[in-house]
PDB file of N, CA, C, O and CB in Angstrom:
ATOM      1  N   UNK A   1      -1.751 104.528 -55.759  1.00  0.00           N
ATOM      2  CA  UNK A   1      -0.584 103.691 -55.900  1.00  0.00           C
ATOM      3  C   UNK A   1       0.659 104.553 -55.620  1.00  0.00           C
ATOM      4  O   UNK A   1       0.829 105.654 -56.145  1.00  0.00           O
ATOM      5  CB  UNK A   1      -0.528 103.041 -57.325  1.00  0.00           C
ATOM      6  N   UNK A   2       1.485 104.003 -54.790  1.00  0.00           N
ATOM      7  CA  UNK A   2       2.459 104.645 -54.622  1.00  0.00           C
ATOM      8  C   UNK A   2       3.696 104.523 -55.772  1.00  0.00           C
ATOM      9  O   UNK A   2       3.729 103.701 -56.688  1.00  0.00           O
ATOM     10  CB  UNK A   2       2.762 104.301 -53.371  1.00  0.00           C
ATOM     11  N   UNK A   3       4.677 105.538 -55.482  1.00  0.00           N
ATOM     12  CA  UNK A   3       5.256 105.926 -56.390  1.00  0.00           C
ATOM     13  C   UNK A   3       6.251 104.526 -56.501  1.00  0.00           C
ATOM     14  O   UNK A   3       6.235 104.130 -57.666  1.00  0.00           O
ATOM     15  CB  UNK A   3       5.813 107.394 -56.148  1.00  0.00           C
ATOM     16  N   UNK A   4       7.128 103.648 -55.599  1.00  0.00           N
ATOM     17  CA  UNK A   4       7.651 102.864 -55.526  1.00  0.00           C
ATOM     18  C   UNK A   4       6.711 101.423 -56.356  1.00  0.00           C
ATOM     19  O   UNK A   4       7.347 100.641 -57.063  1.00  0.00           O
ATOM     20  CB  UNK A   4       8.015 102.984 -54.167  1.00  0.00           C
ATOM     21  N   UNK A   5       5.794 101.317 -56.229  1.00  0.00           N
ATOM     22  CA  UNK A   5       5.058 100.759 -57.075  1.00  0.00           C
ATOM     23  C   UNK A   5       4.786 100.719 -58.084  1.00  0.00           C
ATOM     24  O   UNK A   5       4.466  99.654 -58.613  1.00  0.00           O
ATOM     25  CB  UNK A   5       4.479 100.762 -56.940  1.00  0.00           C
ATOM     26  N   UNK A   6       4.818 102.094 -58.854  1.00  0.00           N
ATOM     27  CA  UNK A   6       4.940 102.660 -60.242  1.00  0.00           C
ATOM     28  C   UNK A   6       5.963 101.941 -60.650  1.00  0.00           C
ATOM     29  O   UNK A   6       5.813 101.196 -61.619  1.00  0.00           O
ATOM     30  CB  UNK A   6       5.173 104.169 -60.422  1.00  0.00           C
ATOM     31  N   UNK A   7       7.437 102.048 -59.852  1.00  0.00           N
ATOM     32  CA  UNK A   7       8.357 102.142 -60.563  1.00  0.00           C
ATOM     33  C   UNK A   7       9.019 100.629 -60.727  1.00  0.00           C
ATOM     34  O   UNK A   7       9.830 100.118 -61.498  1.00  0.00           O
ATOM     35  CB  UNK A   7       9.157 103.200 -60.030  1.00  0.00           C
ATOM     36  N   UNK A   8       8.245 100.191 -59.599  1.00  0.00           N
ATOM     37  CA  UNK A   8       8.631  98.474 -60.146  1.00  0.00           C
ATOM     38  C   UNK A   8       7.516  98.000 -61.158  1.00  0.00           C
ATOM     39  O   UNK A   8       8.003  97.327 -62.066  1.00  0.00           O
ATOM     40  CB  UNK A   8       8.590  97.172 -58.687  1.00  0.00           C
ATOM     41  N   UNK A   9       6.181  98.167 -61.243  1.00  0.00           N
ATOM     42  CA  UNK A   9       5.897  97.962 -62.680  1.00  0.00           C
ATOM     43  C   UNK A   9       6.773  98.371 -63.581  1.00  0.00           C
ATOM     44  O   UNK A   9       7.364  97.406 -64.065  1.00  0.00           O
ATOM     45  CB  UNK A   9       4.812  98.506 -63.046  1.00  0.00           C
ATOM     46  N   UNK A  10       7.101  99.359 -64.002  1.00  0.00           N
ATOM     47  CA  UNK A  10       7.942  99.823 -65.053  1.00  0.00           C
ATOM     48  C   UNK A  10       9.241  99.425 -64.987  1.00  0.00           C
ATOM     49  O   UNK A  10      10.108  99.910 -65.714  1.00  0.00           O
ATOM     50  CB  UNK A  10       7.943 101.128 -65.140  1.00  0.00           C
ATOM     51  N   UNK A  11       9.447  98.573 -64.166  1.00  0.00           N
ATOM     52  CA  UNK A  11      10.690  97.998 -64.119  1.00  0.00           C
ATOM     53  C   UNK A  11      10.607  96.725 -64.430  1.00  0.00           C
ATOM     54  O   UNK A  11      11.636  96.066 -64.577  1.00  0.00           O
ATOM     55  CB  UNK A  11      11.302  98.137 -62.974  1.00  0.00           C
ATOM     56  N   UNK A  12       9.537  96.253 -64.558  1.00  0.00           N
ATOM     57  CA  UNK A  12       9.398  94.791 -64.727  1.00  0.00           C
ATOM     58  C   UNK A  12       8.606  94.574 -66.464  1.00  0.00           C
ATOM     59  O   UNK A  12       8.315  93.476 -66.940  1.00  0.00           O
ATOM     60  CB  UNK A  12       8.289  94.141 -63.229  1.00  0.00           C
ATOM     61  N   UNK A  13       8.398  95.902 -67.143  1.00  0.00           N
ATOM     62  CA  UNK A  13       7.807  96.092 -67.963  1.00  0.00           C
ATOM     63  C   UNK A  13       9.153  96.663 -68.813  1.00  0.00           C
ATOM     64  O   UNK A  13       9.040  97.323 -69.845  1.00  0.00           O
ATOM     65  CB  UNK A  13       6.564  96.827 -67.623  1.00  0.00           C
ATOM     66  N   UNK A  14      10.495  96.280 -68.177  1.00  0.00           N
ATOM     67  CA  UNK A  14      11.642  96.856 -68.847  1.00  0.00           C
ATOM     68  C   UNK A  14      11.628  98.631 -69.260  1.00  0.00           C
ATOM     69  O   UNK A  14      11.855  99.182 -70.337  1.00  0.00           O
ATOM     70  CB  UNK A  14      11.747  95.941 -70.195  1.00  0.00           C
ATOM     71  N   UNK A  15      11.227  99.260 -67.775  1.00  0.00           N
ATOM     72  CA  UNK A  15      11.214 100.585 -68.635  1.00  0.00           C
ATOM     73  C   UNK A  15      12.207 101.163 -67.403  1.00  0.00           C
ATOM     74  O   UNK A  15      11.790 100.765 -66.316  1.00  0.00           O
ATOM     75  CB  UNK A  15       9.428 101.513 -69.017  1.00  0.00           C
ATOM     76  N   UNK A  16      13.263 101.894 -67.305  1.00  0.00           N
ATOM     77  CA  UNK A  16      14.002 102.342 -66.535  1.00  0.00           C
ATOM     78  C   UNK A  16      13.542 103.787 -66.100  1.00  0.00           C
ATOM     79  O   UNK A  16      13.467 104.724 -66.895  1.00  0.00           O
ATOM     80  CB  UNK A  16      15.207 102.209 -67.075  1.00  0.00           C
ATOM     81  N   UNK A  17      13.204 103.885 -64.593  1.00  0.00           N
ATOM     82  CA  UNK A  17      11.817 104.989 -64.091  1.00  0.00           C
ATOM     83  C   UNK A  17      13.113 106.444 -64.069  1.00  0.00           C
ATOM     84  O   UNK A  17      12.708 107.589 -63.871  1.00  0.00           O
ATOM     85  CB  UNK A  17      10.739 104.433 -61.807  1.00  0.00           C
ATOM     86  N   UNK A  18      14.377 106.203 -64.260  1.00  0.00           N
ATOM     87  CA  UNK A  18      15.194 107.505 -64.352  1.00  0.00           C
ATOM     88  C   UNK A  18      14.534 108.730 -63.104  1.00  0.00           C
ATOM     89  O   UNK A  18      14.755 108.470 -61.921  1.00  0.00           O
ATOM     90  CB  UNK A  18      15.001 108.140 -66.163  1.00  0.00           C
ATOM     91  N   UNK A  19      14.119 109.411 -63.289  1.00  0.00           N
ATOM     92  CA  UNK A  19      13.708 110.768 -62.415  1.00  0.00           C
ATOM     93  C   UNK A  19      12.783 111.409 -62.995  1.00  0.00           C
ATOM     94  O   UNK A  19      12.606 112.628 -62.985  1.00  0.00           O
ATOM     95  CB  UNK A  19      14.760 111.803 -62.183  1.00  0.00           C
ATOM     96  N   UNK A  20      12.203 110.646 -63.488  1.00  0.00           N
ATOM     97  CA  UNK A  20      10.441 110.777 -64.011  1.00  0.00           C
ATOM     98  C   UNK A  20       9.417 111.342 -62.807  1.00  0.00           C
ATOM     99  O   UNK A  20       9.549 110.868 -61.678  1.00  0.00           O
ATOM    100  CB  UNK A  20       9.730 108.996 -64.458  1.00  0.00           C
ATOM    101  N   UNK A  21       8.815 111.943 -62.959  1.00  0.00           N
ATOM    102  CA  UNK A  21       7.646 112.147 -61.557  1.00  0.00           C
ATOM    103  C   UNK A  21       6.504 110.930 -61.481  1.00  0.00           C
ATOM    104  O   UNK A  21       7.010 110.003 -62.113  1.00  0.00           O
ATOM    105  CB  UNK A  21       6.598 113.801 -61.765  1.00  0.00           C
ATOM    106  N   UNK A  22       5.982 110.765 -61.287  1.00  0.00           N
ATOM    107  CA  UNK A  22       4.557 109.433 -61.203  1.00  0.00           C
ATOM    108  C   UNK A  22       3.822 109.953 -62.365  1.00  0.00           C
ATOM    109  O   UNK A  22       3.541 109.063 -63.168  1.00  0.00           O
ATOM    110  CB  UNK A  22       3.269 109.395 -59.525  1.00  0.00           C
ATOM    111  N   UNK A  23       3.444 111.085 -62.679  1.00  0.00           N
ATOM    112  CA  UNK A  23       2.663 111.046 -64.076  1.00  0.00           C
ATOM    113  C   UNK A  23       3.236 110.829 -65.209  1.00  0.00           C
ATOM    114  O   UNK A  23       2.655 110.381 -66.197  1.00  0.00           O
ATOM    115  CB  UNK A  23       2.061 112.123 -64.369  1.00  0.00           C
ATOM    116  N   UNK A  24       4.709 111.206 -65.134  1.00  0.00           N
ATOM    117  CA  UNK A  24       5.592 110.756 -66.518  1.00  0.00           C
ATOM    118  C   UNK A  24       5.833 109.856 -66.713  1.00  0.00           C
ATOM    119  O   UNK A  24       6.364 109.646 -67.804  1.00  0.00           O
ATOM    120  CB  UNK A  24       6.639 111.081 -66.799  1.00  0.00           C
ATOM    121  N   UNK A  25       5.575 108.594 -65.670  1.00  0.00           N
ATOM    122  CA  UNK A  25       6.216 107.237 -65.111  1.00  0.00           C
ATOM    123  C   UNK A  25       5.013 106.935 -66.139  1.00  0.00           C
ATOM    124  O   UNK A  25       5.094 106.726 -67.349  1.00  0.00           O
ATOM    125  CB  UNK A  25       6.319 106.638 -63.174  1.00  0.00           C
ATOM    126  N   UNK A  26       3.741 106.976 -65.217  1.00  0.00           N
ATOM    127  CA  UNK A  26       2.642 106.026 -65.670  1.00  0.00           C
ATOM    128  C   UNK A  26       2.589 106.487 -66.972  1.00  0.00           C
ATOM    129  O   UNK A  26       2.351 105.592 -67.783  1.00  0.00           O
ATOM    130  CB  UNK A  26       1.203 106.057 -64.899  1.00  0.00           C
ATOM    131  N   UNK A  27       2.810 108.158 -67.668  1.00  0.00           N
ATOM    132  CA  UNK A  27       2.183 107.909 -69.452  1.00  0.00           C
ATOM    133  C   UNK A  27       3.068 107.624 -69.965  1.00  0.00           C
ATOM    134  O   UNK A  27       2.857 107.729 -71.173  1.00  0.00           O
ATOM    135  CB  UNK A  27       1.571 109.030 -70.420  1.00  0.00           C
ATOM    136  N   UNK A  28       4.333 107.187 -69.705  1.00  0.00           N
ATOM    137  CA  UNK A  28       5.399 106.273 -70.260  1.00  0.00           C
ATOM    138  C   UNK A  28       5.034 105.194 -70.174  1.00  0.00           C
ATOM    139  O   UNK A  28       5.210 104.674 -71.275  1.00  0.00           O
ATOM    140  CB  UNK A  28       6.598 106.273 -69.757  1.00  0.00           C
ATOM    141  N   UNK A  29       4.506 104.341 -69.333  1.00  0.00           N
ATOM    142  CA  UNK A  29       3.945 103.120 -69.062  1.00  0.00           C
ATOM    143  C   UNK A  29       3.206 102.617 -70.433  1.00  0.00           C
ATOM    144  O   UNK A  29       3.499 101.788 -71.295  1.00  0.00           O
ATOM    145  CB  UNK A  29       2.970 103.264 -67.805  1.00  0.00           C
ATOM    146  N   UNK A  30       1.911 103.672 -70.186  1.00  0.00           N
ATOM    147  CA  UNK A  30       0.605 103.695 -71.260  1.00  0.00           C
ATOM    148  C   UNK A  30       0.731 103.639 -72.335  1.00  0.00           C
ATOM    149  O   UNK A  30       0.041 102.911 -73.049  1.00  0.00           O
ATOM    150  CB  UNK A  30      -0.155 104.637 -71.329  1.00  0.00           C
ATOM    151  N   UNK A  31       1.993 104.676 -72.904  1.00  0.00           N
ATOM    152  CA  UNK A  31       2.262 104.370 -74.093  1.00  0.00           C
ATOM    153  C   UNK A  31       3.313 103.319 -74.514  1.00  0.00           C
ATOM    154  O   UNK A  31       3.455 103.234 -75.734  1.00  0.00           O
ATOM    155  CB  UNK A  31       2.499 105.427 -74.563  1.00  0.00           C
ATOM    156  N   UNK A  32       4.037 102.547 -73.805  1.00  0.00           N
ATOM    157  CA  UNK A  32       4.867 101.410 -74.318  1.00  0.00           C
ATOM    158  C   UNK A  32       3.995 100.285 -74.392  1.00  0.00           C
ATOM    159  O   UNK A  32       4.234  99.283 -75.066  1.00  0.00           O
ATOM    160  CB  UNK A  32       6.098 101.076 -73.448  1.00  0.00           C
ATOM    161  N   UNK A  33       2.953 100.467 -73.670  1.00  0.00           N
ATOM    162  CA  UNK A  33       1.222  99.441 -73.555  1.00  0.00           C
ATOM    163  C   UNK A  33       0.957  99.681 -75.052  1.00  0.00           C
ATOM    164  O   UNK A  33       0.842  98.771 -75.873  1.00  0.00           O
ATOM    165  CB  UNK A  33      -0.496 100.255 -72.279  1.00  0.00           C
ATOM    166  N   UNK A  34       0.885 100.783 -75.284  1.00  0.00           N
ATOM    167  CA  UNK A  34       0.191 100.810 -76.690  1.00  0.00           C
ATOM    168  C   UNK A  34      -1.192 101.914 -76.803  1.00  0.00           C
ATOM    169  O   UNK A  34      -1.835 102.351 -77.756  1.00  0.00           O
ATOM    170  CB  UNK A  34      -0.358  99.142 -77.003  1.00  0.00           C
ATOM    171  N   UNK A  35      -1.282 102.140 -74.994  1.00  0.00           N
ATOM    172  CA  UNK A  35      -2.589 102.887 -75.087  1.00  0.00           C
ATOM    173  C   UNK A  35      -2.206 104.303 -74.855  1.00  0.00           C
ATOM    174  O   UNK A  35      -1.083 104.806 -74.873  1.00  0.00           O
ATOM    175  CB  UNK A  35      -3.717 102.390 -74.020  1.00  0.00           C
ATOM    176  N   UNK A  36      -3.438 104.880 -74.621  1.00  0.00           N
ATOM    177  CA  UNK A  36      -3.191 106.569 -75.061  1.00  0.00           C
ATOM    178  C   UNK A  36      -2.741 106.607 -73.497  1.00  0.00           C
ATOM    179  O   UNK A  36      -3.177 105.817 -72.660  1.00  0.00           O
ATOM    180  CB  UNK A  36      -4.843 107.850 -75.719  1.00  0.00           C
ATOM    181  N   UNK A  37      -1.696 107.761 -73.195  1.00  0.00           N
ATOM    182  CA  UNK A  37      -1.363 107.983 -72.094  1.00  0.00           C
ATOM    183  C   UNK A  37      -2.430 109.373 -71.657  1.00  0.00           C
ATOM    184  O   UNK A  37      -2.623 110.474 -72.173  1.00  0.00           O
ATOM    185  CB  UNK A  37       0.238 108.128 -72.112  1.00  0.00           C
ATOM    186  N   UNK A  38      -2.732 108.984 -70.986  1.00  0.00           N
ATOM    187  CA  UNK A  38      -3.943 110.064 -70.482  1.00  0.00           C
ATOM    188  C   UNK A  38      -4.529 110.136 -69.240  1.00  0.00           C
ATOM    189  O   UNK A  38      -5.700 110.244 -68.876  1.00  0.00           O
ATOM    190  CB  UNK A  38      -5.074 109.934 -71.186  1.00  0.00           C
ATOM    191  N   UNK A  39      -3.036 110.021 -68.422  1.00  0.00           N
ATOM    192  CA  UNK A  39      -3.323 109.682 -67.147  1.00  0.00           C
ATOM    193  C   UNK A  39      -3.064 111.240 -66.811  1.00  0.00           C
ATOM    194  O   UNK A  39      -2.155 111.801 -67.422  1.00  0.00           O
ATOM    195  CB  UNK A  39      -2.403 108.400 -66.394  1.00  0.00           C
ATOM    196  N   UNK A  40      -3.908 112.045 -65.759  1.00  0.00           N
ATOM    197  CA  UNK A  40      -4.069 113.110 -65.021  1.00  0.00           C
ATOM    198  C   UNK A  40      -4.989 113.781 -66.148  1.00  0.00           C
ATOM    199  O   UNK A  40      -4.543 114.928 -66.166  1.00  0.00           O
ATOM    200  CB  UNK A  40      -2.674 113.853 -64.502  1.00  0.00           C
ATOM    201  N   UNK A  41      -5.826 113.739 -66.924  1.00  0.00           N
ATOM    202  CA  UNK A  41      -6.304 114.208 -67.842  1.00  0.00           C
ATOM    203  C   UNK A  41      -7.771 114.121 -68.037  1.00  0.00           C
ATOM    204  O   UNK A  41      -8.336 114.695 -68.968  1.00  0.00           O
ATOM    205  CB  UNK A  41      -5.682 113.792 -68.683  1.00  0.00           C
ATOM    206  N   UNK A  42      -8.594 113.148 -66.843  1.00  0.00           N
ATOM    207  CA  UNK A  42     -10.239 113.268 -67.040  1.00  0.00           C
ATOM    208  C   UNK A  42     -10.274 114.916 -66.820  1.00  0.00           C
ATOM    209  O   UNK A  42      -9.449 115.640 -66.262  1.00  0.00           O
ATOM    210  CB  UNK A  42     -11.360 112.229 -65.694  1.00  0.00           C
ATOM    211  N   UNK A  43     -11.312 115.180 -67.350  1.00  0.00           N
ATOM    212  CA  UNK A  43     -12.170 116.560 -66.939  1.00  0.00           C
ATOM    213  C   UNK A  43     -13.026 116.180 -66.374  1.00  0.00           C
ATOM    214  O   UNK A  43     -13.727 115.229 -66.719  1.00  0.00           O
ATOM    215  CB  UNK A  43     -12.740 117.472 -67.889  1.00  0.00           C
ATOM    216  N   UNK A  44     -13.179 116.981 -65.175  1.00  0.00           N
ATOM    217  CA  UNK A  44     -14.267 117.228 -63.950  1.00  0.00           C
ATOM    218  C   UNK A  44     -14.173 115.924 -63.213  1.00  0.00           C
ATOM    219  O   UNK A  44     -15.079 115.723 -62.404  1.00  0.00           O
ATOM    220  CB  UNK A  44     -15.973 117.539 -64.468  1.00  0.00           C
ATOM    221  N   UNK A  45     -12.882 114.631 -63.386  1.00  0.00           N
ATOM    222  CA  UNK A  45     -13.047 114.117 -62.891  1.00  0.00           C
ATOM    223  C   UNK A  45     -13.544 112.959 -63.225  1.00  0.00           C
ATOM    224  O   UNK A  45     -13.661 112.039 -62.415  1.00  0.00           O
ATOM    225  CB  UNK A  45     -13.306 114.627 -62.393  1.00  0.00           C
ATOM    226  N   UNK A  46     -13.858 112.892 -64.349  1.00  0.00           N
ATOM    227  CA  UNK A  46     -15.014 111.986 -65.332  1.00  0.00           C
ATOM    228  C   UNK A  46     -13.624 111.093 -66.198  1.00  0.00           C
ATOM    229  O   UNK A  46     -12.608 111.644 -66.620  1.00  0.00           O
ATOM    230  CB  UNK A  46     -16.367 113.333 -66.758  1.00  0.00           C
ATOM    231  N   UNK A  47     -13.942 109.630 -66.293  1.00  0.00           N
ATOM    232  CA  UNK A  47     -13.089 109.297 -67.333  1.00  0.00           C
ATOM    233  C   UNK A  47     -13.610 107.711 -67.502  1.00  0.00           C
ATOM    234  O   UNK A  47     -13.773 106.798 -66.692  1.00  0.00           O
ATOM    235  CB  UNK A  47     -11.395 109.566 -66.944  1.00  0.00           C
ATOM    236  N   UNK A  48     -13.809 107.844 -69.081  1.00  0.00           N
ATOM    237  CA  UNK A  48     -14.354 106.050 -69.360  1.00  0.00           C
ATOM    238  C   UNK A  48     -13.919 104.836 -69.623  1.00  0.00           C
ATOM    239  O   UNK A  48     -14.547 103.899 -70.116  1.00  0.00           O
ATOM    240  CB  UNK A  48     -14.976 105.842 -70.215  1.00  0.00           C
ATOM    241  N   UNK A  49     -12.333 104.909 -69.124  1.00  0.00           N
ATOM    242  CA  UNK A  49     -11.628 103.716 -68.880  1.00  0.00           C
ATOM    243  C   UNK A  49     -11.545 103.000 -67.389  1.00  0.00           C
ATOM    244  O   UNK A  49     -10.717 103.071 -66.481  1.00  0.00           O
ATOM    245  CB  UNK A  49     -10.337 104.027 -69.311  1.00  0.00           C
ATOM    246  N   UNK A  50     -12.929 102.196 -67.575  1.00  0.00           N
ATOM    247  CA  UNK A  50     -13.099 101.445 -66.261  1.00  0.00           C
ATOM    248  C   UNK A  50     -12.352 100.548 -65.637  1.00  0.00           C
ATOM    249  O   UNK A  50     -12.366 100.320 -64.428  1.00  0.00           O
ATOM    250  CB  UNK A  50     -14.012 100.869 -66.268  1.00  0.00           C
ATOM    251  N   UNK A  51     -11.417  99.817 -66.794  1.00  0.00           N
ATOM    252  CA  UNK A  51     -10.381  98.681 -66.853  1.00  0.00           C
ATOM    253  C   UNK A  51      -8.992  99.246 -66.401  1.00  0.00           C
ATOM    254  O   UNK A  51      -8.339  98.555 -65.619  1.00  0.00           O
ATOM    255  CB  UNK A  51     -10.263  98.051 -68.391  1.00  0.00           C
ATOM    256  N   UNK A  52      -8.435 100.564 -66.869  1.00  0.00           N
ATOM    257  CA  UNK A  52      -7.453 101.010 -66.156  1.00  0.00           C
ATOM    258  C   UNK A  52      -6.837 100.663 -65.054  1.00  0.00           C
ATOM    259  O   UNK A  52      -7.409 100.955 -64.003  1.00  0.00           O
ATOM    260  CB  UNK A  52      -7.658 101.826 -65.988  1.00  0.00           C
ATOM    261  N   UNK A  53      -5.938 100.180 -65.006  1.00  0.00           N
ATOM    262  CA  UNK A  53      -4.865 100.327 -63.853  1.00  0.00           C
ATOM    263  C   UNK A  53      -4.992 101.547 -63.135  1.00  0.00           C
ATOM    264  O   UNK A  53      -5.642 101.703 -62.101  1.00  0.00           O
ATOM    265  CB  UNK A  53      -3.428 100.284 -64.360  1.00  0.00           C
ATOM    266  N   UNK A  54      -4.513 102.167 -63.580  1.00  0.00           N
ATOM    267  CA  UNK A  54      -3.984 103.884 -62.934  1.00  0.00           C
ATOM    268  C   UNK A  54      -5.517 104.343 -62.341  1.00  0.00           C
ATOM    269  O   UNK A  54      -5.532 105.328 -61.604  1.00  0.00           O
ATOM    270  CB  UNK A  54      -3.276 105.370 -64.562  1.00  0.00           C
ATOM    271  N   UNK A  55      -6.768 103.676 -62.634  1.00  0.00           N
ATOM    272  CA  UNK A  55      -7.820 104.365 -62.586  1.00  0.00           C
ATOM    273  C   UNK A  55      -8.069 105.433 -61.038  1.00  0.00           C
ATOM    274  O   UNK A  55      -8.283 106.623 -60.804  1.00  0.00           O
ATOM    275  CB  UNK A  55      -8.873 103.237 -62.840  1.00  0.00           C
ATOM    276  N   UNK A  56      -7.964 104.710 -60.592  1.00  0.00           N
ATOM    277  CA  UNK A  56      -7.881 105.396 -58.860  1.00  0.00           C
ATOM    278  C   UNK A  56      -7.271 106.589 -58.783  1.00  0.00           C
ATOM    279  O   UNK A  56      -7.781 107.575 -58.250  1.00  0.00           O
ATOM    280  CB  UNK A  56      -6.990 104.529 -57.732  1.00  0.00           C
ATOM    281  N   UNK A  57      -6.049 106.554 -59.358  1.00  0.00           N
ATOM    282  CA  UNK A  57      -5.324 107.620 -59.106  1.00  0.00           C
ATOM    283  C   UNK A  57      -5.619 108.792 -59.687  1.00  0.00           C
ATOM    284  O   UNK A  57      -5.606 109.947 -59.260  1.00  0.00           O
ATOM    285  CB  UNK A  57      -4.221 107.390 -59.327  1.00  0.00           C
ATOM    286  N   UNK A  58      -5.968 108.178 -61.037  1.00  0.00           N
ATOM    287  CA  UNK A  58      -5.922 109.650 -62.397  1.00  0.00           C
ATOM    288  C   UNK A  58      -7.044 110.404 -61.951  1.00  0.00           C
ATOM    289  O   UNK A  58      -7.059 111.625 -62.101  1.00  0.00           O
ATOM    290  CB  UNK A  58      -6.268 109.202 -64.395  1.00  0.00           C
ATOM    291  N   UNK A  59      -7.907 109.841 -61.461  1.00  0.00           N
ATOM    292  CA  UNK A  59      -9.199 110.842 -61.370  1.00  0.00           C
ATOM    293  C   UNK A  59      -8.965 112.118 -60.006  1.00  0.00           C
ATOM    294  O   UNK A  59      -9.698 113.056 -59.695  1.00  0.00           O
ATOM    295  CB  UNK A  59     -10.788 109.681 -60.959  1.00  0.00           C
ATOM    296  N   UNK A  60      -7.634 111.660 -59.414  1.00  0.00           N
ATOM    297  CA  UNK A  60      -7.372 112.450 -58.316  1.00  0.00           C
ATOM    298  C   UNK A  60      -6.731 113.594 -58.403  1.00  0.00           C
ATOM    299  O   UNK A  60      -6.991 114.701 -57.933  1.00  0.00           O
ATOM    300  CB  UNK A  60      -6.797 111.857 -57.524  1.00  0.00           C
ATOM    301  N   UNK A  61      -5.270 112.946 -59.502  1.00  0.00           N
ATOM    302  CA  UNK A  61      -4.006 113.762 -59.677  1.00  0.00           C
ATOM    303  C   UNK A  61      -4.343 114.993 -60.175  1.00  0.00           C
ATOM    304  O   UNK A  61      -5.042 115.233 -61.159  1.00  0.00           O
ATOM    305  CB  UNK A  61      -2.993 113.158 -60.573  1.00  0.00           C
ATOM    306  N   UNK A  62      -3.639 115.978 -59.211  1.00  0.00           N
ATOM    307  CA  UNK A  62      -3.675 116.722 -59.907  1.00  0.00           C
ATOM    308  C   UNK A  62      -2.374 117.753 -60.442  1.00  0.00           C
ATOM    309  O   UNK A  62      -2.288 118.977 -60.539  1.00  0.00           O
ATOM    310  CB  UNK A  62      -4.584 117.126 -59.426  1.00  0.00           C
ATOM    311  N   UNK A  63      -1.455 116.670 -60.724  1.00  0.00           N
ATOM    312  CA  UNK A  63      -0.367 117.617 -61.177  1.00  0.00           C
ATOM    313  C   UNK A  63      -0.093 117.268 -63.106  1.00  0.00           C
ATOM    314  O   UNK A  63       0.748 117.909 -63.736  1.00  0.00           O
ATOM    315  CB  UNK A  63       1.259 117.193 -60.018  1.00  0.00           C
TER     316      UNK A  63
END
């Protein structure tokens, strides 16, 4: 997902994307969701939130 995409979710989710990078965007996201922000954070790649949004991405990022 591109970053412009991020930032209109979070814009439509009332969150103002300021000069956040895409991982600060989305675990700002996660946590105004309510869920654990734990996006860039599987190990080895592995992660058991199948339902995720971000899923595609997180298993990639690596910043």
């Amino acid at each position: 997902m591109k970053l412009t995409e991020v930032c209109a979710i979070a814009k439509s989710r009332s969150i103002a994307p300021a000069k956040l990078s895409k991982s600060e965007l989305i675990k700002l996201i996660q946590r105004r969701e309510g869920n654990f922000d734990c996006f860039a954070t599987a190990v080895n790649g592995e992660c058991d939130q199948t339902n995720c949004l971000w899923r595609a991405d997180c298993v990639v990022a690596d910043d």
